[in-house]
Each structure stands twice: as C-alpha cells, then as structure tokens.
N, C-alpha and C positions, 0 to 999 in steps of 0.2 A: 310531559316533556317528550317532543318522536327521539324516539333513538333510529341512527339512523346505522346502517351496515355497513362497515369498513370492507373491503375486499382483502381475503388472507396475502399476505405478502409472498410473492413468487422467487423462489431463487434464480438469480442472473445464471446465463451459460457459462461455459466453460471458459470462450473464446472470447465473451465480450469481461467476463470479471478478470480475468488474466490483462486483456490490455487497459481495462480501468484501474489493477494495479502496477502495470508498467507505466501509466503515467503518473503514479502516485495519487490517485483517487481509492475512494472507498468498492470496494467490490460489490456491494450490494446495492448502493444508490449513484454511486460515480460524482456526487457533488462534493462530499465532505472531500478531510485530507487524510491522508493514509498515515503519514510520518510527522512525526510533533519534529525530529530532530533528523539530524544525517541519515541514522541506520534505526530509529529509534520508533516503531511502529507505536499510531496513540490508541490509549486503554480504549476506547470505542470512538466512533464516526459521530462528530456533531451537528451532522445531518439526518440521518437515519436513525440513529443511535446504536447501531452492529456494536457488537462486543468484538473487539479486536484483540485483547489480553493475552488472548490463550491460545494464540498462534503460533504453530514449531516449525519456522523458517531453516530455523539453525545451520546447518551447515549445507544443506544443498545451492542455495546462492554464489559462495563462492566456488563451488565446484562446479557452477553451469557458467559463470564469469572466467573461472580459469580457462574450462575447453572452449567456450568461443574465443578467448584474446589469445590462446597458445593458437589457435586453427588460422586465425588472420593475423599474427603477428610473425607465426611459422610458413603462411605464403608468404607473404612479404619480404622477408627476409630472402627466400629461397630466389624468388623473382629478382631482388636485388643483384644478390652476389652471383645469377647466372647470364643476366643482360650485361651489369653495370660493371665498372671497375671502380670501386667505392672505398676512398682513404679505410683502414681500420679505426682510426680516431674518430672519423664523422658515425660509422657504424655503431660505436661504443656512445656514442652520446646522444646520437636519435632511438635505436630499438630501447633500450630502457627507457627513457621517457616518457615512450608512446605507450610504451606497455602498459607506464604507470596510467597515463591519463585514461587509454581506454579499463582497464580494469577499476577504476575509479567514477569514471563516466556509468560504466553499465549495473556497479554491484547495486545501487538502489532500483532503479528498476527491474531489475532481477529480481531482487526480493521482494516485492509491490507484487510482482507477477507469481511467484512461490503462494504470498500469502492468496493470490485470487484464487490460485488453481485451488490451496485449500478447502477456499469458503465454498467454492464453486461444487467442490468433492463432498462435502458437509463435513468435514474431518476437526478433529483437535475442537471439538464445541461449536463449532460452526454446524451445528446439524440445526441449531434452533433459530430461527430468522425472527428479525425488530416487527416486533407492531408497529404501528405512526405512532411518533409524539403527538399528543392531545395537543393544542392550543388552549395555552394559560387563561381561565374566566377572570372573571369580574370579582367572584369569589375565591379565585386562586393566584396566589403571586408568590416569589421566590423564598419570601421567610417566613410569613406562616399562612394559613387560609384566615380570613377575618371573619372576626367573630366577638359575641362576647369571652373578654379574658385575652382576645388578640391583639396586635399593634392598633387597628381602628377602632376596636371597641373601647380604648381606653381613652378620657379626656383629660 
C-alpha cells in the first residue's frame, strides 16, 4: 500500500487568524465555526479538528469592547451636544441604546479575534496544530471497524 506524505500543518498569521475569528471562523482553517452559541466557543473546529477548549479569552473581550464603544460613543456624544441642541429626553434614550447595541454587536467578534490572536501566539495549548482528518475507509465507519465479531461480520 503507497503511503503517501501529508505536508506538516502550518500556523495561520497573526493578522489573517485574528480576522478568521472576528468573523467567527476557526483560526487555523477559516471553514469551520468558532461559536456553538452567543459567547460560547466549540470544544474543537469540525473542520480541521483545532482543539478550541482550552482557550483563555476571559476577560480581555470585554475590555477591548468597552474602550472601543466608550471612544465612539464618547465622540459622539461630545459632537452632539457641541453642534446640536438635543432635547435631554431624546439624549437619554438614544446614547444608552446605542451603547447597548454596539457593545452587543462587537463582544463576539472581539472574542473570535482574542481567541485568534491566541492560536496565532501558540498560547493556552494552541502550540500543538491538527493533523488532516483521514477520510473514513471501506473498512472504517463511525461505530466499529468491521470485521469478524463486528456489526458486518455477524449474520
């Protein structure tokens, strides 16, 4: 049987794994998906197979979501109230909402991009990059290899 030679798997850059998790793809192959849920990164990429588990986003997300929405919600504001003459009621009811939506909008891909810079750094277990998944044989399927004493070998 040739065996034939897989090429070692390369780690993605900095700049490209960083925006393959701000759009919520996997940092290492960019096809899989990053987030099973909201904020909820999955145990590995069902494309590549990256181990994702043991990534320490924690707390810097929203501390790069706070100084961006405080830096453009604190122009904004300033812009306002030194052009405009803006009821205080309408004030009160637009800057918080907006606030909320953009801090809302940006915390997941903030964190997508947290977790790229990781992988990309080799940090928190990301130092060890996926081999390819094999493609399942003829002799290999999900519940056992067949065989005598396997699902096919028995009549």
């Amino acid at each position: 049987m040739p065996t034939t030679q897989t090429p070692a798997p390369t780690r993605t850059g900095l700049i490209r794994a960083m925006a393959r998790g701000f759009i919520g793809r996997c940092p290492h192959c960019g096809e899989g998906k990053l987030f099973g849920r909201f904020l909820k990164v999955r145990p590995e990429c069902e494309a590549c197979g990256l181990a994702l588990h043991h990534h320490r986003a924690d707390d810097l997300p929203p501390y790069v979501v706070i100084f961006i929405v405080a830096h453009i919600v604190g122009y904004l504001i300033l812009e306002t109230e030194t052009a405009y003459e803006v009821p205080l009621w309408v004030e009160m009811g637009v800057w918080p909402a907006f606030t909320l939506l953009l801090a809302l909008g940006l915390l997941q891909p903030v964190k997508g991009a947290v977790v790229g810079l990781q992988y990309a750094l080799g940090m928190h277990g990301f130092a060890a990059l996926p081999r390819g998944r094999p493609a399942p044989g003829p002799e290999e399927t999900r519940l056992a290899p067949a065989g005598p004493g396997g699902p096919a070998g028995r009549t």
